[in-house]
N, C-alpha and C positions, 0 to 999 in steps of 0.2 A: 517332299511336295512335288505332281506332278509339273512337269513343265509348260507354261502356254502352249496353248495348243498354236499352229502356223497356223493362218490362213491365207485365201487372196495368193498374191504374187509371191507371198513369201514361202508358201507349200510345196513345196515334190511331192507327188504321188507316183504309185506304182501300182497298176493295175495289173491282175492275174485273170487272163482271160482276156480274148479279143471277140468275143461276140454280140450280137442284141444288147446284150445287160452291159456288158463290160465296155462296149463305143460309147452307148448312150450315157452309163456313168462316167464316161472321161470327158464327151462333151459339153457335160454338163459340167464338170470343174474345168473345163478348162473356159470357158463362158464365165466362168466368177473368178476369173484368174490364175488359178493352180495351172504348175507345169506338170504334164502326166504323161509321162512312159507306160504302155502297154507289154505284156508278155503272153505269146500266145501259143501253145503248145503245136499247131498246126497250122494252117490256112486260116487268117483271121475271115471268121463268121463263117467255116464250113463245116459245123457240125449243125445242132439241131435249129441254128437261126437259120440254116441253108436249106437243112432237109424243111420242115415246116409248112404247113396250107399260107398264113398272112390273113388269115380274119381277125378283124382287128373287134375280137368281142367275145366273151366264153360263149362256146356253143349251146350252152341253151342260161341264156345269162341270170333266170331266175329261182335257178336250181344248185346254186352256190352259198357256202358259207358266208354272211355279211363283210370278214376280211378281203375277200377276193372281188366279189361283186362292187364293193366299195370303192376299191380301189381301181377295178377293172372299166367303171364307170367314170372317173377321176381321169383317167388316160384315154378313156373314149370322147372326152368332151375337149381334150385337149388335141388332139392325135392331128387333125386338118392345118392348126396353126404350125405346129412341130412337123409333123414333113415339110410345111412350104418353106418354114426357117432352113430347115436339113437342104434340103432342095438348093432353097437359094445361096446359101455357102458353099455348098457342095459343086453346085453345077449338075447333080447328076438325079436321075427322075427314079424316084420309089416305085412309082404307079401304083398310088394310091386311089380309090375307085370307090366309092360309095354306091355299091352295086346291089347292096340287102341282102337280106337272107331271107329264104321259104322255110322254115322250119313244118315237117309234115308229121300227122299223127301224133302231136302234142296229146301228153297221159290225161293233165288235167288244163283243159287250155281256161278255164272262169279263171282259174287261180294265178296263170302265167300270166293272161290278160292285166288282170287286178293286181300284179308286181309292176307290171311294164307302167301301167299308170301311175301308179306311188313313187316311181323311179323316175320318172320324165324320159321312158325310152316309150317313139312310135314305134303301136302295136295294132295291127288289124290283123282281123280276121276271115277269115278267106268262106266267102259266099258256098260256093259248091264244094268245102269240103270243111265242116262245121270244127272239125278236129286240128286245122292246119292253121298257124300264124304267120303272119308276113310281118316281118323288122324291115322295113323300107332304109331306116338309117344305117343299118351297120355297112362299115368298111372293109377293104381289106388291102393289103399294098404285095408287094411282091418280092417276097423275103430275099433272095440275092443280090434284087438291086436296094433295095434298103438297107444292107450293109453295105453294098459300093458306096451309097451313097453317105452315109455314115463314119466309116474309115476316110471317106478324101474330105470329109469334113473336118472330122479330130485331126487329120494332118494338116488341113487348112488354119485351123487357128494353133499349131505349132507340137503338137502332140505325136510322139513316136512310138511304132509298130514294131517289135520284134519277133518277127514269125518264126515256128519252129525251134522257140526257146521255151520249153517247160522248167517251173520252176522244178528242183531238183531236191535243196535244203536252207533252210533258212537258219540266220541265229538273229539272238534277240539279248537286251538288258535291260534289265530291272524295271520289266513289263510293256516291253518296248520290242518291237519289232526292230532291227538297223539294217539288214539284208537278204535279198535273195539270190541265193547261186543257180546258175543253169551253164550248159557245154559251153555257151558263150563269154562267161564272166561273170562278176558278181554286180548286183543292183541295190543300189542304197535310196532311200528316198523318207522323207516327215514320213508320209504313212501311205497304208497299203490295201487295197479294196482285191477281194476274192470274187471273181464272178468263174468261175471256171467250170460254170453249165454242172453236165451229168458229172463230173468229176470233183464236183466241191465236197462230195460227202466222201472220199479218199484222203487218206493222211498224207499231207508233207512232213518230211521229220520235223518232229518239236511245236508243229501247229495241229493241235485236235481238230480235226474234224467234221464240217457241220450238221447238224443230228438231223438222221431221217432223211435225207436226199440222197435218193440213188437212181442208176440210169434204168429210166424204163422205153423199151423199143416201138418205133412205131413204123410201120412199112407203107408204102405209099406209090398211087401208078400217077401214070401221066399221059394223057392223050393229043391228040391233036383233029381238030376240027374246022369246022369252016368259022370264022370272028362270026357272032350274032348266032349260033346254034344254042347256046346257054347264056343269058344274061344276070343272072341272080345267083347265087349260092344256095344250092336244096342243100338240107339238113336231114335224114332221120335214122331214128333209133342207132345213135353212135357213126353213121356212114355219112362222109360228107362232099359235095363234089362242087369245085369252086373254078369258075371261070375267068379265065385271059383275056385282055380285048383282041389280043391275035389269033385265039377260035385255042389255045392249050387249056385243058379241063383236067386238073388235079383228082383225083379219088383217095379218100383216105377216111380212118386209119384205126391201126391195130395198137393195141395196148397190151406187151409183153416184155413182163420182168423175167428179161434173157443174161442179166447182166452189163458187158460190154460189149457182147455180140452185135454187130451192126449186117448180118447176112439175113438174106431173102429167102422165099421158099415160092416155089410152083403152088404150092394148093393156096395160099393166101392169095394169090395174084388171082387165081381162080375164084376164088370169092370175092374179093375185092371188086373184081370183074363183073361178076355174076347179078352182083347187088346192088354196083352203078346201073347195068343196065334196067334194072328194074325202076329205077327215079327217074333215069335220061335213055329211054330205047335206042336213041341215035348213036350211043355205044357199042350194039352188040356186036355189027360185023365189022371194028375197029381194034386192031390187039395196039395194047402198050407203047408206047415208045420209049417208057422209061419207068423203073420201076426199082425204088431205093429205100434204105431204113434210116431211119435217124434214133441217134438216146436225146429223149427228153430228161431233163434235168427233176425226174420226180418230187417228190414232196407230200403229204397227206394233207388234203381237202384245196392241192393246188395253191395252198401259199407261199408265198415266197419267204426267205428269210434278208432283210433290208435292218441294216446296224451297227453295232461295237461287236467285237469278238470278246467276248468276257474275260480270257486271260489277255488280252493285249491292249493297252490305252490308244494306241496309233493304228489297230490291225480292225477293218469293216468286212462286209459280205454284202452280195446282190446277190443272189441265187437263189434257186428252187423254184422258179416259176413253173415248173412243171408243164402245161401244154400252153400257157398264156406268157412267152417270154416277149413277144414281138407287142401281145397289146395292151402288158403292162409296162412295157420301157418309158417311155414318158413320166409318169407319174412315179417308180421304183425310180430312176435317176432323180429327180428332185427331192423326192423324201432324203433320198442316201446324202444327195448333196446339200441339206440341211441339216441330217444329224453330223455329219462330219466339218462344218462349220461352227456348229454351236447353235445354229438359230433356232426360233420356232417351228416346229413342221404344221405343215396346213392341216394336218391330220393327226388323229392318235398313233403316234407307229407301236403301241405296244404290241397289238395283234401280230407284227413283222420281226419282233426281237428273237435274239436268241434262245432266252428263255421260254417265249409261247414255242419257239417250232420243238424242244424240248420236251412240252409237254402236249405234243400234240400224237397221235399215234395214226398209223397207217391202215385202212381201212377198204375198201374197194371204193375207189377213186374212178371218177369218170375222164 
């Protein structure tokens, strides 16, 4: 007979991975009581939570599979209340911005229209150019400090950080996760949540794998402007460029299965460049100030995997958000932190188990 499961006060938790997925699911248990130690291979939240734009909404939100959109919708509606909470524990400001998006040259904009309405997302249509929609609601926050503010959160309500400690090997009994070893020492805890971004679909000895998530690269510039040069996020055909209130205009981004490659190139910067200017002209005679790759945490059709690990009764996953890790945080921590309670979830998670992302296959993904 399995053993009661802990919950509440009585739970340890060990979380693998300190980023988006893995703060947001430890604040979320430690908000219902559980004590949760983090482990974080690097700089907690400077991989793709750090590299990332921070629009808080798929980039063209009606052109998604029902799992994604559902849930991406789910965490859009919640997103305004959840930073001010983060916010006010934290002390520290996300900058969060409800700034909209211009999406231009929309393929079929009757049909995008006629989702946004079925969906309860505002959608207008933009007078002098019949092809282009304005999302007046969408957000976006600003991925570095939404981890500062995130981590001095989970350490506000008592939650510890160990940077620089990748888990290494684990053992387990008789379906039970009991330990992870890293250079540091070993970590014991009731149970164990995997968010460990582009890295979850990598073997730890003795833990399989999660199916299908592998790191795909994205490169990304970074400008600087006068505040008020760009007020809205333009959108088109894959290119997106997303405004600071202090005049810094992000351009992004490439989608390349390089592995774990995290290196740049001149000719991408050059396009990248080439095809901002064409949206935002006030680009051209402006070069770069920064210009970096991040691995997003792949997945086919961008869902994530949220659940039980099939061989381990104590062992969960957050992972595979693929380019939506920042705007599905909200809503993936509360599912995770309801199946691993026992309760009801608000939602069907079957579309998030391990078995759907199993039988899901990899496709050209936007």
């Amino acid at each position: 007979m399995d053993e009661p499961r802990k919950t509440g006060k009585n739970a340890s938790v060990l979380v693998l991975g300190a980023g988006v997925s893995g703060l947001s699911a430890a604040l979320a248990l430690l908000q219902r009581g559980d004590r949760v130690t983090l482990l974080e291979r690097g700089e907690a939240g400077a991989e793709s939570s750090w590299a990332g734009g921070g629009i808080v909404s798929p980039l063209l939100p009606w052109d998604y599979a029902e799992p994604l959109s559902g849930l991406a919708l789910r965490s859009m509606a919640a997103y305004a209340d959840w930073i001010a909470a983060i916010e006010a524990l934290s002390g520290e400001c996300a900058e969060y911005w409800r700034c909209g998006m211009l999406v231009r040259e929309v393929d079929e904009p009757e049909a995008a229209l006629a989702w946004c309405a079925a969906h309860g997302l505002a959608a207008q249509r933009e007078p002098s150019h019949p092809s282009d929609i304005r999302l007046p609601d969408i957000a976006q926050v600003r991925n570095p400090r939404l981890v500062n503010a995130l981590r001095a959160g989970v350490t506000r309500l008592g939650g510890v950080i160990h940077t620089h400690s990748p888990a290494l090997s684990m053992t387990a009994q008789a379906g039970r996760m009991t330990t992870v070893q890293t250079a540091q020492g070993a970590f014991s805890a009731d149970r164990f949540v995997i968010a460990t971004g582009a890295w979850s679909g990598s073997t730890l000895p003795g833990l399989p794998a999660a199916p299908n998530i592998r790191p795909i690269r994205g490169q990304m510039l970074l400008f600087k402007l006068e505040p008020g040069v760009l007020d809205t996020i333009l959108y088109r055909q894959g290119l997106y460029l997303i405004p600071r209130r202090d005049g810094h205009v992000l351009v992004g981004s490439t989608l390349e299965d390089a592995g774990f490659d995290k290196s740049t190139d001149a000719a991408t910067r050059s396009r990248l460049h080439t095809a901002a200017t064409e949206l935002l002209p006030a680009l051209a005679n402006v070069q770069p100030v920064q210009h970096w790759a991040g691995l997003r945490p792949g997945s086919p059709d961008n869902i994530p995997i949220i659940g039980r690990h099939p061989d381990f009764e104590n062992v969960f996953i957050n992972a595979g958000h693929f380019r939506y890790g920042v705007t599905l945080a909200p809503a993936s921590a509360a599912l995770l932190a309801a199946l691993m309670e026992g309760s009801p979830p608000a939602f069907d998670p079957t579309p998030y188990s391990w078995q759907a992302a199993l039988d899901r296959h990899w496709a050209q993904s936007r």
